[in-house]
VEXDREN-2710 file (C-alpha; in Angstrom, 1 decimal):
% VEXDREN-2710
k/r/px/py/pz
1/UNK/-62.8/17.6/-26.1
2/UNK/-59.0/19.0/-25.3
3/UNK/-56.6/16.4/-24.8
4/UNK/-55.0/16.4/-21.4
5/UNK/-51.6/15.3/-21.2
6/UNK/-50.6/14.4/-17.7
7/UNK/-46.6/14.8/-15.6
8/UNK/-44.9/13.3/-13.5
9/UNK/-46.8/15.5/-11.1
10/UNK/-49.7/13.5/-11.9
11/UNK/-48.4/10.1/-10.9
12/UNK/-47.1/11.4/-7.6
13/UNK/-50.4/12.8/-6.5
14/UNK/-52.0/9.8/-7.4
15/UNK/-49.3/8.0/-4.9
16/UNK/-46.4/6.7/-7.0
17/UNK/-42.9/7.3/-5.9
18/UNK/-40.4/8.9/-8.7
19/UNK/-39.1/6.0/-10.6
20/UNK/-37.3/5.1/-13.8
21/UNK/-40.4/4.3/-15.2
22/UNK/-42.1/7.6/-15.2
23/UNK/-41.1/8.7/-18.4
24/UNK/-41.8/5.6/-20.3
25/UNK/-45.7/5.7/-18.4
26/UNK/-46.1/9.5/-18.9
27/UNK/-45.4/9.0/-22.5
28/UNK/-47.6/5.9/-23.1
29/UNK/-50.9/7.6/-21.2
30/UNK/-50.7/10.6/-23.4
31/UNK/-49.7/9.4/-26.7
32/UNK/-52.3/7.2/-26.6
33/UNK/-54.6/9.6/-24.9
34/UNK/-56.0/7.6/-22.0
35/UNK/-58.9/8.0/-20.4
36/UNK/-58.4/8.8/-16.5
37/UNK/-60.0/4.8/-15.5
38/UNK/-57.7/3.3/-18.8
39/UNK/-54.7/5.2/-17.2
40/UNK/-55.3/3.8/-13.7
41/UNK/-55.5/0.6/-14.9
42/UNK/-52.6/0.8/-16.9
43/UNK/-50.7/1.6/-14.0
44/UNK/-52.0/-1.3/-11.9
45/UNK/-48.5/-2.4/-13.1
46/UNK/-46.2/0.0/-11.4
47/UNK/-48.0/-0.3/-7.9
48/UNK/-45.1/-0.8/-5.1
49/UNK/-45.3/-2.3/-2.0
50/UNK/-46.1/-0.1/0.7
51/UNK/-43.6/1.9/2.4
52/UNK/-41.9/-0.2/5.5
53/UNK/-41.4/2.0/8.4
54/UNK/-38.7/1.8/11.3
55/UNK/-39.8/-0.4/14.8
56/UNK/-41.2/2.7/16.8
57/UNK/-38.7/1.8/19.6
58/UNK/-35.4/-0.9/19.5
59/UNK/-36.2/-4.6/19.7
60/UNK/-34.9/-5.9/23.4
61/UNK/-31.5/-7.5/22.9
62/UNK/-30.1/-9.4/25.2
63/UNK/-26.2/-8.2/26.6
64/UNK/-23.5/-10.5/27.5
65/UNK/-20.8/-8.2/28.3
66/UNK/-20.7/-5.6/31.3
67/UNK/-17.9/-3.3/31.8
68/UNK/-15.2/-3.7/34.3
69/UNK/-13.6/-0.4/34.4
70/UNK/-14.0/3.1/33.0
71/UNK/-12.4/1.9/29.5
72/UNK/-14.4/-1.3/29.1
73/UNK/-17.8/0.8/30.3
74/UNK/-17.3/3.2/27.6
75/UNK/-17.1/0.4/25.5
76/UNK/-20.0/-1.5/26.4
77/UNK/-22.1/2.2/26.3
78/UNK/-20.9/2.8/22.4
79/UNK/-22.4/-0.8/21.4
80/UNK/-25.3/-0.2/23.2
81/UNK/-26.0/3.0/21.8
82/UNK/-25.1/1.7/17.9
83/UNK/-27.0/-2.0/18.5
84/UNK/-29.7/0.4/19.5
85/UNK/-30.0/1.9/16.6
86/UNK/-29.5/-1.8/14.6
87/UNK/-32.4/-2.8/16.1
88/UNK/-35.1/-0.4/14.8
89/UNK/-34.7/-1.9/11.6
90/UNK/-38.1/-3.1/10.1
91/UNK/-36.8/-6.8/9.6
92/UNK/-35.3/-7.4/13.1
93/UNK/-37.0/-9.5/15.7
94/UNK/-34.1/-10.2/18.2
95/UNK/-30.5/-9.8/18.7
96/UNK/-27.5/-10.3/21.5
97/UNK/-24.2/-8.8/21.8
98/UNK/-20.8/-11.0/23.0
99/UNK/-17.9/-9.9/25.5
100/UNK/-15.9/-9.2/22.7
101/UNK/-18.6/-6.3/21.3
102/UNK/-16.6/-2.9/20.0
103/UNK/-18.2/-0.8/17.7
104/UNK/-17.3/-1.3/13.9
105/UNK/-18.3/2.0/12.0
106/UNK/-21.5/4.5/12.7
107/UNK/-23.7/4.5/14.8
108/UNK/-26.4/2.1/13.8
109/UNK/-24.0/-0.2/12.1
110/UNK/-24.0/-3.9/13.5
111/UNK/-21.4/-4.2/16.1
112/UNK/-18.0/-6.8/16.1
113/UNK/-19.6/-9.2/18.5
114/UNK/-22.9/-8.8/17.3
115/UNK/-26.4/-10.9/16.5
116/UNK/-29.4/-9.6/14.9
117/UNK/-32.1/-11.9/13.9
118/UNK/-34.2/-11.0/10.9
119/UNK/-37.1/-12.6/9.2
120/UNK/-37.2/-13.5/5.5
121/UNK/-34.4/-11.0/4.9
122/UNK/-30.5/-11.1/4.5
123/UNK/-28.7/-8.0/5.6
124/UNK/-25.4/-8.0/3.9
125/UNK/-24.1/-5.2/6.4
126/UNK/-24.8/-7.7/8.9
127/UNK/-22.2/-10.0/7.8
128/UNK/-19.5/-7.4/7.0
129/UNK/-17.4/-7.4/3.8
130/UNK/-14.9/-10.2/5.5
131/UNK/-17.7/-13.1/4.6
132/UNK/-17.4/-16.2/6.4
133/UNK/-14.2/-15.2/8.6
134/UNK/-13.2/-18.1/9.9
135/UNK/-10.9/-20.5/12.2
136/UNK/-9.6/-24.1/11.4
137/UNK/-7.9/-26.6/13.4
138/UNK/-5.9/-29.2/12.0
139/UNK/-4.1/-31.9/14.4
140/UNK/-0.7/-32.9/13.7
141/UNK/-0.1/-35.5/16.3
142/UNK/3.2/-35.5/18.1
143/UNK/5.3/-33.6/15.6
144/UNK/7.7/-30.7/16.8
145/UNK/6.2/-27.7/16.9
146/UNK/8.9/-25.7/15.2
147/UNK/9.1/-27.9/12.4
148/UNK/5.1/-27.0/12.2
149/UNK/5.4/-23.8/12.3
150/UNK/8.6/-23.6/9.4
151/UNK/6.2/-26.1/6.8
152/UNK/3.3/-23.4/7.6
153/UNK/5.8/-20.5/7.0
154/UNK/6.6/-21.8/3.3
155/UNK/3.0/-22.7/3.0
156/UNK/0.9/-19.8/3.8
157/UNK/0.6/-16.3/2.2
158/UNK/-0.2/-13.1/4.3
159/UNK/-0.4/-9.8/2.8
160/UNK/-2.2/-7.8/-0.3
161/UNK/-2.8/-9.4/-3.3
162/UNK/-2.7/-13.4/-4.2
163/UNK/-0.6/-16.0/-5.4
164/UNK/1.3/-15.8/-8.4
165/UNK/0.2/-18.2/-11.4
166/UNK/3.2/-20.9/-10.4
167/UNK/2.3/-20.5/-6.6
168/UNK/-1.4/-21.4/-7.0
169/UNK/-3.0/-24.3/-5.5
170/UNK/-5.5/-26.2/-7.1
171/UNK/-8.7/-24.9/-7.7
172/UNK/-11.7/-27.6/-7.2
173/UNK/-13.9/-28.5/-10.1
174/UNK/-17.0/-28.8/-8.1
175/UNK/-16.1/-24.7/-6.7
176/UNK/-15.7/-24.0/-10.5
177/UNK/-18.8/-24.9/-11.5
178/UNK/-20.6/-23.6/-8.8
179/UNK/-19.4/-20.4/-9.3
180/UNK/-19.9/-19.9/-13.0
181/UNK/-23.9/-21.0/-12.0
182/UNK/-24.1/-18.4/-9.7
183/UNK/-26.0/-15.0/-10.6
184/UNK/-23.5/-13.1/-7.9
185/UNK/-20.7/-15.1/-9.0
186/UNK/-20.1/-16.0/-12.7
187/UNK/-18.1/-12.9/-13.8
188/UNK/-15.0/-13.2/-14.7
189/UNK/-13.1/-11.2/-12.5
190/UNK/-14.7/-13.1/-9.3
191/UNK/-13.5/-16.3/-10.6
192/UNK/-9.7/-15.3/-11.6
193/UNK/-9.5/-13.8/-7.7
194/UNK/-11.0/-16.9/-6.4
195/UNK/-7.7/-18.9/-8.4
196/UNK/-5.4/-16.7/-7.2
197/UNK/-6.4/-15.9/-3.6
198/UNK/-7.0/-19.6/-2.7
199/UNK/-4.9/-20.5/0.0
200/UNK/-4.2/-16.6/1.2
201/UNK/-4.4/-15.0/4.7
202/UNK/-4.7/-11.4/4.0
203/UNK/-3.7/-8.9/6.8
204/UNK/-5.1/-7.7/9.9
205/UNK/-5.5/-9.8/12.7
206/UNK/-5.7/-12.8/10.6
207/UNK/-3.1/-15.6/11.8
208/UNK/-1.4/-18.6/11.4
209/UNK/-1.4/-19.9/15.2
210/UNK/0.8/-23.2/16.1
211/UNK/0.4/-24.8/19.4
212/UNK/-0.6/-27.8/21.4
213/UNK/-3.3/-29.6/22.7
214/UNK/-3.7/-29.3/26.5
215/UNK/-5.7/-32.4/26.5
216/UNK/-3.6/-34.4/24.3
217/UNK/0.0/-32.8/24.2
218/UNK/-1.0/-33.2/20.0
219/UNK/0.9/-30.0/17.7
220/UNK/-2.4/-28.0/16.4
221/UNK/-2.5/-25.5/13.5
222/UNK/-5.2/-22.8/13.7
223/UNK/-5.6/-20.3/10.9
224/UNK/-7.6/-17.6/10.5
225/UNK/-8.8/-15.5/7.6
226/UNK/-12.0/-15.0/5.6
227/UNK/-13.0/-14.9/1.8
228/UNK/-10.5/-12.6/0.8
229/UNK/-11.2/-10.6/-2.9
230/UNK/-14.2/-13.3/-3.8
231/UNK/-15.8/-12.6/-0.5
232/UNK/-15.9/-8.8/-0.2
233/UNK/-16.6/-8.4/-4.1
234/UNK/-19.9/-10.2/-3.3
235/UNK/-20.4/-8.3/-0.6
236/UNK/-20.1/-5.2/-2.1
237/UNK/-22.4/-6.9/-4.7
238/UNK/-25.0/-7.8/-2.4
239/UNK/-24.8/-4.3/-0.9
240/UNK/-25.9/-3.1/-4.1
241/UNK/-28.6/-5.1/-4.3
242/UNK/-30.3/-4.5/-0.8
243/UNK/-29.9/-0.6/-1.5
244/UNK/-32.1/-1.0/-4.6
245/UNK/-34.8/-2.7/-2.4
246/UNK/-34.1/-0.3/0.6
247/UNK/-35.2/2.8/-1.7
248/UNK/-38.5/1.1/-2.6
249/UNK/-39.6/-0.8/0.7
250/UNK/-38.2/1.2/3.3
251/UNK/-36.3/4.7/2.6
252/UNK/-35.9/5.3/6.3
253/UNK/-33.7/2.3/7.2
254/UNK/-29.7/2.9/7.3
255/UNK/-28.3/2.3/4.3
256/UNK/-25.3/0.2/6.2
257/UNK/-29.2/-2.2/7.0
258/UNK/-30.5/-2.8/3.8
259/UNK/-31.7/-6.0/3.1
260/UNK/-32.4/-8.0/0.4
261/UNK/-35.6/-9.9/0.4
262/UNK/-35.7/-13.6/0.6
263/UNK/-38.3/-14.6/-1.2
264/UNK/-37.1/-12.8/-4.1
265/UNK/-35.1/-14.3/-7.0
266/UNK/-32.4/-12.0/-5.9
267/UNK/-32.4/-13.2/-2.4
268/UNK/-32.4/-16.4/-3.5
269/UNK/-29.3/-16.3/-5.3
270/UNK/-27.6/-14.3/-2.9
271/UNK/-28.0/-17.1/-0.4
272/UNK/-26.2/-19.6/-2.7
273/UNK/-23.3/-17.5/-3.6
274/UNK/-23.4/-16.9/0.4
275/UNK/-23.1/-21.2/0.7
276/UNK/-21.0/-21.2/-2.3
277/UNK/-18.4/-18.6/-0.5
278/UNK/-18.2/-20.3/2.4
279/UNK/-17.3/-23.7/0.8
280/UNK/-14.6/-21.5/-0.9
281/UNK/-13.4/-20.6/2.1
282/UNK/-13.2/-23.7/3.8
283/UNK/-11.1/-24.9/0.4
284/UNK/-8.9/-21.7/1.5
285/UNK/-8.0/-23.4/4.9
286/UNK/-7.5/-27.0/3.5
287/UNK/-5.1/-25.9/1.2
288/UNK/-3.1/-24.4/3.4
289/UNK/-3.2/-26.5/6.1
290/UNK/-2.5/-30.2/3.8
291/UNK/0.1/-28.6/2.7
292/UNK/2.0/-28.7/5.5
293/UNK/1.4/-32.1/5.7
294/UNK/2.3/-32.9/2.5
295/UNK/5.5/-31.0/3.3
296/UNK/6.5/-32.9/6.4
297/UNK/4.7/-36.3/4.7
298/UNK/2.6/-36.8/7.7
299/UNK/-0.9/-37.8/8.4
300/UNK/-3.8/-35.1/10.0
301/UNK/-5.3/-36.5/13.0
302/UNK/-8.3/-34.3/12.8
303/UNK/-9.8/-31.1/11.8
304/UNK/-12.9/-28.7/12.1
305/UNK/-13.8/-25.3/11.4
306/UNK/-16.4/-22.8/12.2
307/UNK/-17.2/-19.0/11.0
308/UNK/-18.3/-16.3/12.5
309/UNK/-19.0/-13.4/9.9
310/UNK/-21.7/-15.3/8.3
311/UNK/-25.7/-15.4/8.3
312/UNK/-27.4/-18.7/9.6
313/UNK/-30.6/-19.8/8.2
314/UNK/-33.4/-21.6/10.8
315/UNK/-36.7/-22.0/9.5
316/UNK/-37.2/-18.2/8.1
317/UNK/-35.4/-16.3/10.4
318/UNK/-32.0/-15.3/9.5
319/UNK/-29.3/-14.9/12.2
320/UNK/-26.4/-12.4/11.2
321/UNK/-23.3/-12.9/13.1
322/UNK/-20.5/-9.9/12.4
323/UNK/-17.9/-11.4/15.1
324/UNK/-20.0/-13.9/16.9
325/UNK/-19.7/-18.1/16.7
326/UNK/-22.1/-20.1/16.3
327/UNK/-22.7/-22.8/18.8
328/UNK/-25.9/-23.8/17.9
329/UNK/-26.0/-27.6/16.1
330/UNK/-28.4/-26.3/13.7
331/UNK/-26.4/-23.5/12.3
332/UNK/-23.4/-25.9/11.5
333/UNK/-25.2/-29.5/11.1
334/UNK/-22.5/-31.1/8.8
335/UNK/-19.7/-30.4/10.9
336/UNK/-18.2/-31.6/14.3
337/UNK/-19.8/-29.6/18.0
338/UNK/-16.5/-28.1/18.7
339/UNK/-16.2/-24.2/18.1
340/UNK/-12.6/-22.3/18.8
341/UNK/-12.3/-19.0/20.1
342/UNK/-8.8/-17.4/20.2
343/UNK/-8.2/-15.1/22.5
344/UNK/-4.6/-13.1/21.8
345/UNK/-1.2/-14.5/20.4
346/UNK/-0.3/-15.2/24.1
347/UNK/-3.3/-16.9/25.3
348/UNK/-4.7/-20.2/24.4
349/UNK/-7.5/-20.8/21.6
350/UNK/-10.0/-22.2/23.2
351/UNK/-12.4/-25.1/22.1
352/UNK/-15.7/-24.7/23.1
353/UNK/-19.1/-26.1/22.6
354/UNK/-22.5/-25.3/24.2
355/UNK/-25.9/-25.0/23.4
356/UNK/-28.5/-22.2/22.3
357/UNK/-30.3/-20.1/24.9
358/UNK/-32.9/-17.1/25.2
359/UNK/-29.8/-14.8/26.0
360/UNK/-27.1/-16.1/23.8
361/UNK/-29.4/-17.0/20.7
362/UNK/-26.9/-19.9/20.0
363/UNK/-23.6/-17.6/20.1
364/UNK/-20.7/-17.4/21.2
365/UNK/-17.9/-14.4/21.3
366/UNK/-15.3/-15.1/18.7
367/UNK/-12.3/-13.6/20.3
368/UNK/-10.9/-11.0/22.6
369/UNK/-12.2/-8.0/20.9
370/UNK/-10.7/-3.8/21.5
371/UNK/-11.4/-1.8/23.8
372/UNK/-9.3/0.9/21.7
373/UNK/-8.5/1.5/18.2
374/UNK/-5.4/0.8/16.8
375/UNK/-4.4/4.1/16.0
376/UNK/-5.0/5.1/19.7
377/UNK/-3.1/1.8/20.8
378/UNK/-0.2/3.3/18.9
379/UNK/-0.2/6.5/21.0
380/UNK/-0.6/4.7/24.5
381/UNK/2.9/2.7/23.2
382/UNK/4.6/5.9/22.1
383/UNK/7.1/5.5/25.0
384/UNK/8.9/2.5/23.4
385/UNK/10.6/1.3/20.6
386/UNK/8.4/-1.0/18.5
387/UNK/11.6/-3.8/19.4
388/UNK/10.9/-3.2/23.5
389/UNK/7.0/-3.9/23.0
390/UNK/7.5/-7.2/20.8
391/UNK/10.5/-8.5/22.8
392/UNK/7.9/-8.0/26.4
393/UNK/4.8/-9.1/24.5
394/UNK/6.0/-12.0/22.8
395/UNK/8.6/-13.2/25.3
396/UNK/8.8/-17.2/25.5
397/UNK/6.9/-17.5/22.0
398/UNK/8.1/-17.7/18.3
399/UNK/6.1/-15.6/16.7
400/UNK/6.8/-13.8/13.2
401/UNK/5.2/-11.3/10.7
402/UNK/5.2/-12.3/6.9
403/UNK/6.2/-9.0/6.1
404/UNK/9.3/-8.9/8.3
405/UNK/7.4/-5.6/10.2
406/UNK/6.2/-5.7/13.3
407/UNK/2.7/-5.0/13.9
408/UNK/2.3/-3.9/17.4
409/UNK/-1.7/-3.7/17.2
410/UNK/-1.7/-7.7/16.9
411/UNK/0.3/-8.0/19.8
412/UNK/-1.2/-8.8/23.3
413/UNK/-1.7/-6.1/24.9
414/UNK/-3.9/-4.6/21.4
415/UNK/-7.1/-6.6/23.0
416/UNK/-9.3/-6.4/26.0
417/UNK/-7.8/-8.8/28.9
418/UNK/-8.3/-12.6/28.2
419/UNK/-9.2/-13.2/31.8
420/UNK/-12.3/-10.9/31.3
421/UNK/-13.7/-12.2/28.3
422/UNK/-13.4/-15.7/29.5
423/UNK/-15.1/-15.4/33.0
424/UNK/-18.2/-13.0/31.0
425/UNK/-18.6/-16.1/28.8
426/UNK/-18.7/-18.4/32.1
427/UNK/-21.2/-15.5/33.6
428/UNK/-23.9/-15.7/31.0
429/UNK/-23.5/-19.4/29.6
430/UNK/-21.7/-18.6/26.3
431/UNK/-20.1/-22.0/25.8
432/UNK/-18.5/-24.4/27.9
433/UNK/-14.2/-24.4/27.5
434/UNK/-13.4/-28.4/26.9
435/UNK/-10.0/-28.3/25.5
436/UNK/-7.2/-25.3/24.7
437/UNK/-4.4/-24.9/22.4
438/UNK/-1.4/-23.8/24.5
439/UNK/0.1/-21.4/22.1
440/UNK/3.9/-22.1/20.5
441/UNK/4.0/-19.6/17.9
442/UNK/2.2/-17.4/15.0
443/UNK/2.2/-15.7/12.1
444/UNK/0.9/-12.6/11.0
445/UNK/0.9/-10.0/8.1
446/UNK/2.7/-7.4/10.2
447/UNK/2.9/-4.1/9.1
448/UNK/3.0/-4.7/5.3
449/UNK/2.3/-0.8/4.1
450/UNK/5.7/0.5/5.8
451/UNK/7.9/-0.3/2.9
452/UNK/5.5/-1.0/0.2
453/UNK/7.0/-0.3/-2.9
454/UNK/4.9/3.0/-3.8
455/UNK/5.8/4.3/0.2
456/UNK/9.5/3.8/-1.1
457/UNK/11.6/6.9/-1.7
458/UNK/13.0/7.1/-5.4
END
């Protein structure tokens, strides 16, 4: 009898999906001239889970925002519309959006101010490449202000880039270790940025905020940044990952929703390097905030922390919060019940704590949030000098930007009206206000591209 040699023809009519192993397979069934049942069980092997379709229609989320004017309603339509899309992905089974919701890419992609709940699966696109953004609040006691605010000034570093090799704070054994264990983390490269970007603020609206306690009269610090380099290498990492799973288990999803499965030896490493950035990042905060303690040889009162680009893990459903805080006990058990939300250089930072609800999922917003980009922002100022909007913005405050240039989309007016978010969070029970951190001053990157050195004329 002929030999029949089969294609990779063959193996898709009999159901498989074009992989890397087709050539290897075709090439085994026909040197060895299987038989049509040998050949079907030797592909037992490369059987793949069935294809996981899209949710027919979106999963109900709940919405704590509502517009207030024409702006604010065109707003709140465009994160409908993407969360919309968010939640026809296969893995979702609830989500909420915040007062500070804007949209944050395509449509589809996760909203700032958004919570999607998954089960057995962590999203990476859910948490954004900024993992584990975050605020901490040290207490100074009764210590001036200013002098505060110059010790955080020598002690911080905003901008591109890390610290040189003499600059560098220490770098924890424990951290060290855990890193070089890590599947996501042991390279090289991850663990030379993680040295040199400890104790780094980046750019953007990340801060250095000092002010007081309205309850106590106490000088606070309140920074703001995430995982820097470490944290959006991972990311990018991770996205990798879930892409490779998204092609197999479910073409159809976004690719800005791919997930990586839990149960997997993948998913499970992804989760600790998810723990293990996060410790990192709270190192990044300590650093910078004992050393301006050491600096003035005083004594920190008290301190706590919370993220809010992070996923939270209760039983196995995964909450993914790109821009939301957690108030929830259970998503922060080791740490203290206070939350802080800032608001805008000008306002307070408020500290919070509440409970979890049907509507808020155990959320809270975790700031003011746009209601236009910055580039349009820019255009609605055109009709003043960049000194006339800082001098009106910032009037009565000592605030500065690292890179000596102002930023005028970090100033005040940049974010939706304080007043409005904090009345929507009264309105739909998103954390009750028990203390707030009259602000002094801040510092930011600024405008660090204007006279980078390859913008420089020769």
């Amino acid at each position: 009898m002929e030999k029949k040699n089969i294609n990779g023809y063959t193996l898709i009519e009999l159901g498989f999906r074009p992989d890397k192993w087709f050539q290897e397979a075709i090439n085994h069934i026909n040197e060895n001239g299987l038989s049509d049942e040998e050949m079907m069980i030797y592909l037992e092997q490369f059987k793949s889970d069935p294809i996981i379709e899209l949710h027919e229609k979106a999963v109900d989320f709940a919405i704590n925002i509502k517009g207030e004017n024409e702006l604010e309603e065109s707003n709140v339509a465009s994160v409908v519309k993407t969360m919309n899309e968010v939640m026809k992905t296969p893995t979702v089974i609830d989500g909420a959006i915040m007062p500070d919701a804007c949209p944050s890419g395509a449509v589809g992609t996760i909203p700032v101010g958004g919570v999607v709940v998954t089960e057995n699966a962590i999203h990476p696109g859910m948490h954004s490449a900024d993992i584990c953004c975050s605020l901490m609040l040290s207490d100074y006691g009764k210590v001036d202000p200013k002098l505060i605010l110059d010790a955080a000034h020598e002690a911080t570093h905003f901008g591109p880039g890390g610290r040189s090799r003499d600059d560098q704070y220490r770098f924890p054994k424990e951290l060290l270790i855990a890193f070089e264990e890590n599947a996501f983390l042991n390279q090289k490269f991850m663990i030379a940025d993680a040295r040199k970007h400890l104790g780094t603020q980046g750019d953007g609206n990340h801060f250095l905020f000092v002010g007081t306690s309205k309850n106590t009269g106490n000088t606070v610090v309140v920074t703001h940044h995430g995982s820097r380099a470490p944290g959006a290498k991972l990311f990018k990492s991770g996205m990798k990952v879930a892409e490779k799973f998204r092609r197999k288990l479910s073409p159809k999803t976004l690719k800005q929703n791919a997930w990586i499965p839990f149960e997997t030896n993948e998913g499970q490493e992804y989760w600790k390097a998810l723990q293990i950035i996060r410790e990192w990042t709270k190192q990044n905060h300590t650093c910078i905030h004992d050393d301006i303690a050491d600096k003035l040889s005083i004594d920190v009162k008290d301190r706590f922390w919370n993220e809010h680009n992070f996923v939270f893990k209760e039983d196995d459903k995964f909450y993914h919060a790109k821009g939301a805080t957690p108030l929830h006990k259970s998503f922060m058990p080791e740490d203290s019940d206070l939350r802080l939300i800032p608001l805008n250089m000008a306002e307070p930072i408020l500290v919070v704590k509440g409970t979890k609800s049907d509507t808020n999922l155990g959320f809270a917003p975790h700031g003011a949030g746009r209601n236009l980009s910055r580039s349009q922002h820019r255009k609605n100022k055109g009709d003043k000098t960049i000194a006339e909007i800082f001098a009106e913005e910032t009037k009565g405050l000592d605030v500065r930007f690292y890179s000596n240039e102002v930023d005028i989309t970090e100033l005040p007016s940049a974010y939706k009206d304080a007043k409005t978010v904090r009345k929507q969070m009264n309105e739909f029970g998103l954390g009750e206000i028990v203390d707030e951190i009259l602000p002094f001053g801040s510092i930011m990157a600024g405008d660090w591209q204007k006279n980078a050195p390859w913008k420089r004329k020769k």
